[in-house]
Residue frames as qw, qx, qy, qz and C-alpha x, y, z in Angstrom:
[[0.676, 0.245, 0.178, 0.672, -126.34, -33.36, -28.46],
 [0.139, -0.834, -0.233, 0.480, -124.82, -29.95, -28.18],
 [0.466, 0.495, 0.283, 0.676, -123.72, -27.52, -31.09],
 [0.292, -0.673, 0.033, 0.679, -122.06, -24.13, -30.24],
 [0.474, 0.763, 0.234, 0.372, -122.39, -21.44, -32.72],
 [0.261, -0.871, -0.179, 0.375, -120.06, -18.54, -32.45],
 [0.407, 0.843, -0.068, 0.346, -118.59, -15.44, -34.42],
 [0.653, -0.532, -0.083, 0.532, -115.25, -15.23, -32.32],
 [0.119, 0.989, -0.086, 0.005, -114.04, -11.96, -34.66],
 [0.677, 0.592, -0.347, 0.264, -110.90, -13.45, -35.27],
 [0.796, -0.338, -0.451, 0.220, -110.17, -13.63, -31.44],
 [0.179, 0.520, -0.251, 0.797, -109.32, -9.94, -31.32],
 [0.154, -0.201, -0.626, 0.738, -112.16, -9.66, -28.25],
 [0.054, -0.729, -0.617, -0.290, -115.24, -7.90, -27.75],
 [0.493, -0.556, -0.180, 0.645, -116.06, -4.64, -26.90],
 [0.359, 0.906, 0.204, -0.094, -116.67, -0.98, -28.07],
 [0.588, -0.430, 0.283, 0.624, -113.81, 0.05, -30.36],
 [0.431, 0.512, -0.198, -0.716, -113.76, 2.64, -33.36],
 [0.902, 0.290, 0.204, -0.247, -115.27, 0.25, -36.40],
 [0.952, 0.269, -0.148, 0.002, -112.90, -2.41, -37.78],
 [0.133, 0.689, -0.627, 0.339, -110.01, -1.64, -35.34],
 [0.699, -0.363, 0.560, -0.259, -110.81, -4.59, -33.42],
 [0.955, 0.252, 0.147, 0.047, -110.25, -7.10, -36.29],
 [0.671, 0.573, -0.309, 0.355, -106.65, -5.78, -36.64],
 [0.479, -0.693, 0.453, -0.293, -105.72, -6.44, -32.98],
 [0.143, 0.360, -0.896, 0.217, -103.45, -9.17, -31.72],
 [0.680, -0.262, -0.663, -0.170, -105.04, -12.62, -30.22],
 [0.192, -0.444, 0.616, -0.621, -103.40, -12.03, -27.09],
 [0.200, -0.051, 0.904, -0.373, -105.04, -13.98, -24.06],
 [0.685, 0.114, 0.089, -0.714, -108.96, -13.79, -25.55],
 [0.789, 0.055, -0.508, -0.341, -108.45, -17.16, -27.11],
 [0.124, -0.046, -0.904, 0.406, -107.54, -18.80, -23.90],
 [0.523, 0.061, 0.289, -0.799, -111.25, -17.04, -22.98],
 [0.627, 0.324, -0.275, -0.653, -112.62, -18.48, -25.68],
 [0.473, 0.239, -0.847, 0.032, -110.94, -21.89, -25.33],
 [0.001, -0.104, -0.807, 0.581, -112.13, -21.99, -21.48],
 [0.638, 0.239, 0.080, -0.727, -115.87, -20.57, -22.78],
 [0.642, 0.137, -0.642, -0.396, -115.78, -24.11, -25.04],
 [0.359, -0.142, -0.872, 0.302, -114.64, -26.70, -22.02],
 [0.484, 0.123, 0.329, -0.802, -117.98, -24.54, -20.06],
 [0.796, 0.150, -0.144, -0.569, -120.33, -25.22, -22.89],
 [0.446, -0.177, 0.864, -0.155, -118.81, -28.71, -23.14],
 [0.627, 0.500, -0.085, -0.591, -119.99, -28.58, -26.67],
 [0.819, 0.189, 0.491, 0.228, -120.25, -32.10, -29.54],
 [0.618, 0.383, 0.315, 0.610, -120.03, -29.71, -32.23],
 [0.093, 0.824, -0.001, -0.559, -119.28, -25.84, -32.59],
 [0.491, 0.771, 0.102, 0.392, -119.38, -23.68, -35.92],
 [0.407, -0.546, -0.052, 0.731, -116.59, -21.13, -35.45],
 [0.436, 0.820, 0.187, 0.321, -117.35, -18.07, -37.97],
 [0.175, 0.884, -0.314, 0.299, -114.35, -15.43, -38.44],
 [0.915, -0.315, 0.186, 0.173, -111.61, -17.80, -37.70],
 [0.276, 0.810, -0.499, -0.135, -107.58, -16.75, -38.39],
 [0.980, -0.081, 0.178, 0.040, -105.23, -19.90, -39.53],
 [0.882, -0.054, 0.019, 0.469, -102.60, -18.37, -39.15],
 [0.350, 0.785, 0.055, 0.509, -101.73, -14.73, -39.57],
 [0.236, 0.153, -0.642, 0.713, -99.60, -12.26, -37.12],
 [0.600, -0.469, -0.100, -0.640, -102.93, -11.85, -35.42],
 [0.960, -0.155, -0.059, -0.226, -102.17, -15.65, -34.28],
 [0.201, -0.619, 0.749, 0.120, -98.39, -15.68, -34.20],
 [0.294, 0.347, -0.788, -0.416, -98.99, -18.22, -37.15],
 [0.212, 0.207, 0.922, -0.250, -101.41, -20.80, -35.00],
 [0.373, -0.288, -0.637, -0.610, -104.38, -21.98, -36.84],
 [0.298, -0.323, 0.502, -0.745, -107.28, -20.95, -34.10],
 [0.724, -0.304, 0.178, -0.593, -109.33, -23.71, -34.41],
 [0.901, -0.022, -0.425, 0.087, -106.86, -26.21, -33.89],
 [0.276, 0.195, -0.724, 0.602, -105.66, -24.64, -31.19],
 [0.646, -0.217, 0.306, -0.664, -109.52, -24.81, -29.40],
 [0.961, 0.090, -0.251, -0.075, -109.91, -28.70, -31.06],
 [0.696, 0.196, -0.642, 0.256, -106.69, -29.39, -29.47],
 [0.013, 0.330, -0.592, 0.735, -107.21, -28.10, -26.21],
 [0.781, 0.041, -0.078, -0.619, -110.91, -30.09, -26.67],
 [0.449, -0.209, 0.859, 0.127, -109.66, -33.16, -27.32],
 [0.619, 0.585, 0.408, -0.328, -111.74, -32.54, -30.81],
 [0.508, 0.265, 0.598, 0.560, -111.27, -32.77, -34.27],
 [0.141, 0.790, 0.027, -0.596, -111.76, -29.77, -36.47],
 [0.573, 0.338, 0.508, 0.548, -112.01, -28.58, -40.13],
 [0.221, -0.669, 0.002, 0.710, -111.02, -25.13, -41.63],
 [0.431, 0.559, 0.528, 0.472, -112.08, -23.56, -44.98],
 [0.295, -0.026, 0.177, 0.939, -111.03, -20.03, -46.50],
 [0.448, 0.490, 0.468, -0.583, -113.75, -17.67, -46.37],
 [0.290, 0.691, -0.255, -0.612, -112.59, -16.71, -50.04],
 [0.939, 0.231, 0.166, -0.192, -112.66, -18.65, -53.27],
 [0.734, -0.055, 0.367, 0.568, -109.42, -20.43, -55.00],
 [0.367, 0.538, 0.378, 0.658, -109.61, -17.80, -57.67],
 [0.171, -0.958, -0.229, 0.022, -110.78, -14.71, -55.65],
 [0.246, 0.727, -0.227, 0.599, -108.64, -11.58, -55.52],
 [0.538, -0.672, 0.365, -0.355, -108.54, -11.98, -51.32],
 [0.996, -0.046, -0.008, 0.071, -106.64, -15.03, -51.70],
 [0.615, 0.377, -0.037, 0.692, -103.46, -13.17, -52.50],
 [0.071, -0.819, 0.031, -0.569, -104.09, -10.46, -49.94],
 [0.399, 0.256, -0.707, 0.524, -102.02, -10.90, -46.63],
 [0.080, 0.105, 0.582, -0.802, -103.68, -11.39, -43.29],
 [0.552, 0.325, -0.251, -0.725, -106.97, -11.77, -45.51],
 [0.705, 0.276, -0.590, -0.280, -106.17, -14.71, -46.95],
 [0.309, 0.044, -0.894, 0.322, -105.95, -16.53, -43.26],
 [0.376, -0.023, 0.351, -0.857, -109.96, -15.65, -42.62],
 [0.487, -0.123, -0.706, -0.499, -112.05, -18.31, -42.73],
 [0.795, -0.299, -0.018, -0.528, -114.89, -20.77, -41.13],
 [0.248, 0.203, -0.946, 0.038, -114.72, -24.17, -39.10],
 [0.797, -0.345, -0.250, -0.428, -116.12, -26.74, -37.59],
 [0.009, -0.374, 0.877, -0.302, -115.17, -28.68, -34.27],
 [0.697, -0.153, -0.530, -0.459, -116.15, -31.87, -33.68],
 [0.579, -0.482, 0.562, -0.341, -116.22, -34.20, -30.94],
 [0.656, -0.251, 0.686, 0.191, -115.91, -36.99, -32.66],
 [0.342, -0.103, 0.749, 0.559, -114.81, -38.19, -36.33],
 [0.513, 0.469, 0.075, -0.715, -116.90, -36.81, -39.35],
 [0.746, 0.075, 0.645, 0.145, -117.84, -38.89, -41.70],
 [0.502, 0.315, 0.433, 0.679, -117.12, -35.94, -44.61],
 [0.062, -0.714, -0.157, 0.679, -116.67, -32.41, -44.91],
 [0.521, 0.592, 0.469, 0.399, -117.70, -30.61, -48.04],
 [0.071, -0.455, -0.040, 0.887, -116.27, -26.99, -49.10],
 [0.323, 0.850, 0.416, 0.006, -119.28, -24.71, -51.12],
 [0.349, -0.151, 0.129, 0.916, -118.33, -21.68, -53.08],
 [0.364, 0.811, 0.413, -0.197, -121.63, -19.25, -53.57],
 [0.532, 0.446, 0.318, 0.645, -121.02, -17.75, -57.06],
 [0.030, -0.877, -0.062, -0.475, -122.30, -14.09, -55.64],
 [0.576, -0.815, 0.050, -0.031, -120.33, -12.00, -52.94],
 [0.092, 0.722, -0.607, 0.319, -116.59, -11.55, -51.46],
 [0.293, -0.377, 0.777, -0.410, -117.67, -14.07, -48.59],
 [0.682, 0.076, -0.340, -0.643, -118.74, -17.16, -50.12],
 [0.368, 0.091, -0.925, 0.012, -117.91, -20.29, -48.23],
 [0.717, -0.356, 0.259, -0.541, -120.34, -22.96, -46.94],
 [0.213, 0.331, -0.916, 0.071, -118.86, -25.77, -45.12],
 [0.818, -0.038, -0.059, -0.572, -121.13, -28.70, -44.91],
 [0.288, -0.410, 0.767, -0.400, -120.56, -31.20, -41.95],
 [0.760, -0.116, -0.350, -0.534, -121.65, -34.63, -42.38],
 [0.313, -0.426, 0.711, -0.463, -122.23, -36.69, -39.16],
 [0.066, 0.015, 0.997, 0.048, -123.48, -40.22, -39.08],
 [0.057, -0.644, -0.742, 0.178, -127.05, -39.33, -38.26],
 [0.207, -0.692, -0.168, 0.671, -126.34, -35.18, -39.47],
 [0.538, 0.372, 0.055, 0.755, -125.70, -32.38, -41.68],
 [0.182, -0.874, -0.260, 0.367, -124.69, -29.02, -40.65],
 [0.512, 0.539, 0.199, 0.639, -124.22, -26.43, -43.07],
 [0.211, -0.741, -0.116, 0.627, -122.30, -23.11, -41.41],
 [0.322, 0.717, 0.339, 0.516, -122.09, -19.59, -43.36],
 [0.275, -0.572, -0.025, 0.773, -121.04, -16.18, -43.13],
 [0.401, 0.642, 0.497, 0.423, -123.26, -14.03, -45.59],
 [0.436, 0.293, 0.102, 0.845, -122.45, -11.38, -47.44],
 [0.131, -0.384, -0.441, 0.801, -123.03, -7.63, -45.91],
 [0.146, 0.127, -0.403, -0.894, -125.47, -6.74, -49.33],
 [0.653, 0.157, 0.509, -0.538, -128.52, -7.42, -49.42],
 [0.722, 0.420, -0.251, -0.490, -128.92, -8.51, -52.91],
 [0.365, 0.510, -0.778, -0.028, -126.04, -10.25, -53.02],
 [0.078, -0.153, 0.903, -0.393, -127.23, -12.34, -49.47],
 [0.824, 0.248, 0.087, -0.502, -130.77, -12.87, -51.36],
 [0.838, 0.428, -0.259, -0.217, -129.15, -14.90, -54.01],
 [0.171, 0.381, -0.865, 0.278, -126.53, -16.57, -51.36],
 [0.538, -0.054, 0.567, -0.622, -129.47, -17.94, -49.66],
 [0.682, 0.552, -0.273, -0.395, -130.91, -18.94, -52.90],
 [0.516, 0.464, -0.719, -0.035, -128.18, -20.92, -53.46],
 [0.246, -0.210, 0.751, -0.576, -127.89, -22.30, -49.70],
 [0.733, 0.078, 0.427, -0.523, -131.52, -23.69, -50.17],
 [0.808, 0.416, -0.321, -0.265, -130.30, -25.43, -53.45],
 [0.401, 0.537, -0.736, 0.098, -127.67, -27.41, -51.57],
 [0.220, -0.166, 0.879, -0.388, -128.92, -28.45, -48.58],
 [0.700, 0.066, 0.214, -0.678, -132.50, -29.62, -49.88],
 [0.884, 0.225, -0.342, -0.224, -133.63, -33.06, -50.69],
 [0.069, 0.615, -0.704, 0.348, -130.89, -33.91, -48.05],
 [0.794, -0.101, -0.600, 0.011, -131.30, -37.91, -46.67],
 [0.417, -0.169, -0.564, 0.693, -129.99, -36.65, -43.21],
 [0.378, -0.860, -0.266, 0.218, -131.67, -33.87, -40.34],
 [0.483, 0.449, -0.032, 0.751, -130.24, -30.58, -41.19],
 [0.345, -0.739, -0.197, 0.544, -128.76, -27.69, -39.19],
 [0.439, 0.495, 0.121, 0.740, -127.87, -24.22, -40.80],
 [0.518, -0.735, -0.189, 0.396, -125.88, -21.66, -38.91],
 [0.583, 0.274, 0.079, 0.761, -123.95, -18.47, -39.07],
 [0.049, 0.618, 0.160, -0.769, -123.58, -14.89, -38.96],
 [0.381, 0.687, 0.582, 0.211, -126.61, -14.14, -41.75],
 [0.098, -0.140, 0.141, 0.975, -125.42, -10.49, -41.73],
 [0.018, 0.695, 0.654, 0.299, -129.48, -9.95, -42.11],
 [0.047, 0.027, -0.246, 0.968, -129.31, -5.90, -41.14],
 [0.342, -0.177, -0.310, -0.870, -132.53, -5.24, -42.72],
 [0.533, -0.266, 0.619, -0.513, -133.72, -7.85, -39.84],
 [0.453, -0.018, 0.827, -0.333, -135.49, -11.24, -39.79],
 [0.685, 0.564, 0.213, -0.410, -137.92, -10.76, -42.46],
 [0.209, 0.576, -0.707, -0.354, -134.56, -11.63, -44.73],
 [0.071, 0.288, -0.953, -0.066, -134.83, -14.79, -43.77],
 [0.582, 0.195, 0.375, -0.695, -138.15, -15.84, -43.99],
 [0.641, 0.498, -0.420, -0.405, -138.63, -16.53, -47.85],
 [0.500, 0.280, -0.819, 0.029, -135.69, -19.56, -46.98],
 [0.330, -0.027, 0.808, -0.488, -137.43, -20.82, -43.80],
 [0.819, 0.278, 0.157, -0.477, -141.04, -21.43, -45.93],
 [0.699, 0.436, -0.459, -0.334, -139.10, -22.44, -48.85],
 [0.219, 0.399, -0.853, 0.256, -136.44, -24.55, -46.72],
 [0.801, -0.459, -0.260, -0.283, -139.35, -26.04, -43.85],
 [0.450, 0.179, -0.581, 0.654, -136.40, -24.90, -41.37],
 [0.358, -0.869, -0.292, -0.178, -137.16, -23.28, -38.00],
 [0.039, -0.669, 0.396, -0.628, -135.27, -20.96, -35.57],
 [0.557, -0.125, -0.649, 0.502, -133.89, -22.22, -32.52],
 [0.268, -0.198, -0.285, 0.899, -134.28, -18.66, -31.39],
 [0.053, 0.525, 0.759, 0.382, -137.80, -18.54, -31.49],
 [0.089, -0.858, -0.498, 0.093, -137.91, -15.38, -29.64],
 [0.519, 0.761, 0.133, 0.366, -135.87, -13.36, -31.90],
 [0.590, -0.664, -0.024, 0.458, -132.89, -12.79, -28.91],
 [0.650, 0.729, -0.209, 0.045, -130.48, -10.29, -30.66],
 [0.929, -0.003, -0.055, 0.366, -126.70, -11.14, -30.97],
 [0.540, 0.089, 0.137, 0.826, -124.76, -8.51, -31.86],
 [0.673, 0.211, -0.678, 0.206, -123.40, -6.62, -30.97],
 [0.453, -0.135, -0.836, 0.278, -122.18, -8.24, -27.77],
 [0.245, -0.095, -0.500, 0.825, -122.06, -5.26, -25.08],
 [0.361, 0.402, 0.399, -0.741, -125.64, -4.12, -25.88],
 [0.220, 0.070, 0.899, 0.373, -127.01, -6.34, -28.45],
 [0.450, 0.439, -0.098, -0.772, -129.65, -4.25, -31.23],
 [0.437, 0.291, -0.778, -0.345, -129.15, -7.43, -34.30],
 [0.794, -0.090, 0.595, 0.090, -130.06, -10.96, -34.56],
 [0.161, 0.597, -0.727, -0.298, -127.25, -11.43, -36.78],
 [0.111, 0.294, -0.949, -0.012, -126.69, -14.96, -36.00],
 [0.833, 0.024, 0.059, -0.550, -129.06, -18.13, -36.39],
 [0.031, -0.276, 0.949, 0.146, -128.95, -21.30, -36.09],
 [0.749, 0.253, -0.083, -0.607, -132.05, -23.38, -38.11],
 [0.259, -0.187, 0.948, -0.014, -133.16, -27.18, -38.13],
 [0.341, -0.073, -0.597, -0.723, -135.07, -29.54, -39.64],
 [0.663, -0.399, 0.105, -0.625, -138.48, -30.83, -38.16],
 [0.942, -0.008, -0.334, 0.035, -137.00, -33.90, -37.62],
 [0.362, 0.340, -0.466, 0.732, -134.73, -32.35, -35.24],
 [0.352, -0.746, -0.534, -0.187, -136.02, -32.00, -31.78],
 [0.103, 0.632, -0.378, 0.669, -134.74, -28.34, -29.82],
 [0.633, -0.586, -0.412, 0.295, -134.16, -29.71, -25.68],
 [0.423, -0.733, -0.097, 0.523, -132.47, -26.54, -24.44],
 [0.559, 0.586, 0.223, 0.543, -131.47, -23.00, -26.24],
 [0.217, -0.914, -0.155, 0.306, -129.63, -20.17, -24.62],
 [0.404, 0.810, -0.138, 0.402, -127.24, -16.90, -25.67],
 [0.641, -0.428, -0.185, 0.609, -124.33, -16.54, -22.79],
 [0.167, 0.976, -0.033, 0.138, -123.60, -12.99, -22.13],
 [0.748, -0.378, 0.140, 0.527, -120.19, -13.28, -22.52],
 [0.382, 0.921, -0.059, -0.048, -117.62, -10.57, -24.69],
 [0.705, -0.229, 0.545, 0.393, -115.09, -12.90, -25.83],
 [0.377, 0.203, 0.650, 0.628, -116.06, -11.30, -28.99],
 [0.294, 0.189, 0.262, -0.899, -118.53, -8.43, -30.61],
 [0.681, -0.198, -0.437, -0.553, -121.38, -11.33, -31.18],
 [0.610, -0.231, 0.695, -0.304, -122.40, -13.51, -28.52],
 [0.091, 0.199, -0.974, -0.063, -122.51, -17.06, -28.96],
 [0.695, -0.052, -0.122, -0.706, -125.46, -19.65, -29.15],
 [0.149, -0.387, 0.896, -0.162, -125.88, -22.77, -27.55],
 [0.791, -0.031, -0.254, -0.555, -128.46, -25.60, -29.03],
 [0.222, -0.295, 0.927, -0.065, -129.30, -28.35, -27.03],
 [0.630, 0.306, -0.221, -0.678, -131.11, -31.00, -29.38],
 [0.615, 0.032, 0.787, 0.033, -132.11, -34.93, -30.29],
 [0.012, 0.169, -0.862, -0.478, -133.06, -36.72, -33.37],
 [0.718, 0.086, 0.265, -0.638, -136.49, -37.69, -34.05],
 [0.251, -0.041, 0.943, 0.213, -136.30, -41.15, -34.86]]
């Protein structure tokens, strides 16, 4: 089975540009990149983090149903922000969330709402024989202590082989995420601490993707592509019966 992780940055592109002028660029051609970078990987499932559904960024097209339809995949799409947040009512904002594509039919999708932070959704994929829980924590440390925190209270005790993925926004490096790997009895895919981000000369491992031991890892690489300013992750993996 394959699972694509990737921050696509709202599909502005990758590339050095003054800080946050690339997230208020047009889609232009990059999501065709991005759409042809999926039929490559030839992926079952992909997380998509910083996803627009629908703003002028996108001339109104939700992006990951226009990669799930050009897949022949299903897909699900959740606001980063909560029903009640104050970014719900903000224009061009309020079309920034997470997804999931699938290859085939889920058997339930759950939206989270961490109580701390601006960015709180975690959307939690359940496959016949799966779960995968994707994220996009918050850029504070405290705040992405006690989103973890939570994170380990939802997915534990879980009757199915977890995945958890995202951009962890860990600046302060790796060591962030430690505490929730003992507590969680997850591991890194990315066991030799490649960094992601960003793309064009990559300093971070931002992004992770973590399983349970009952998960076995057959093939893990980072494509240097700059369809975006993170690179992408590709797990290939089985089941331990």
């Amino acid at each position: 089975m394959r699972f694509v992780l990737y921050n696509i940055r709202y599909g502005t592109g990758g590339g050095k540009k003054m800080p946050w002028s690339g997230y208020c660029s047009t889609t232009g051609s990059n999501l065709d990149k991005i759409t042809t970078f999926m039929h490559e990987m030839n992926p079952d499932v992909v997380g998509l983090v910083e996803v627009d559904s629908g703003s002028y960024r996108t001339r109104g097209e939700n992006q990951a149903k226009v990669i799930a339809d050009s897949l022949g995949h299903y897909h699900t799409y959740g606001s980063k922000y909560s029903d009640t947040g104050f970014a719900r009512l903000v224009p061009v904002i309020n079309k920034q969330g997470n997804a999931f594509i699938s290859r085939g039919s889920f058997t339930k999708e759950k939206f989270h709402y961490f109580d701390d932070g601006m960015k709180k959704l975690v959307i939690e994929l359940e496959l016949d024989n799966l779960r995968i829980f994707l994220v996009h924590l918050a850029l504070g440390f405290r705040v992405r202590h006690h989103q973890l925190s939570s994170l380990y209270d939802m997915m534990k005790g879980s009757d199915k082989p977890c995945i958890v993925a995202g951009d962890f926004n860990v600046f302060w490096g790796d060591k962030e995420v430690n505490l929730f790997l003992a507590a969680s009895g997850l591991k890194s895919v990315n066991i030799d601490g490649e960094n992601t981000f960003p793309s064009w000369a990559p300093t971070r491992e931002l992004d992770f993707i973590l399983h349970s031991p009952d998960i076995r890892t057959t093939g893990f690489r980072i494509p240097q592509v700059l369809h975006s300013d993170h690179l992408p992750m590709v797990y290939d993996f089985e089941i331990i019966d």
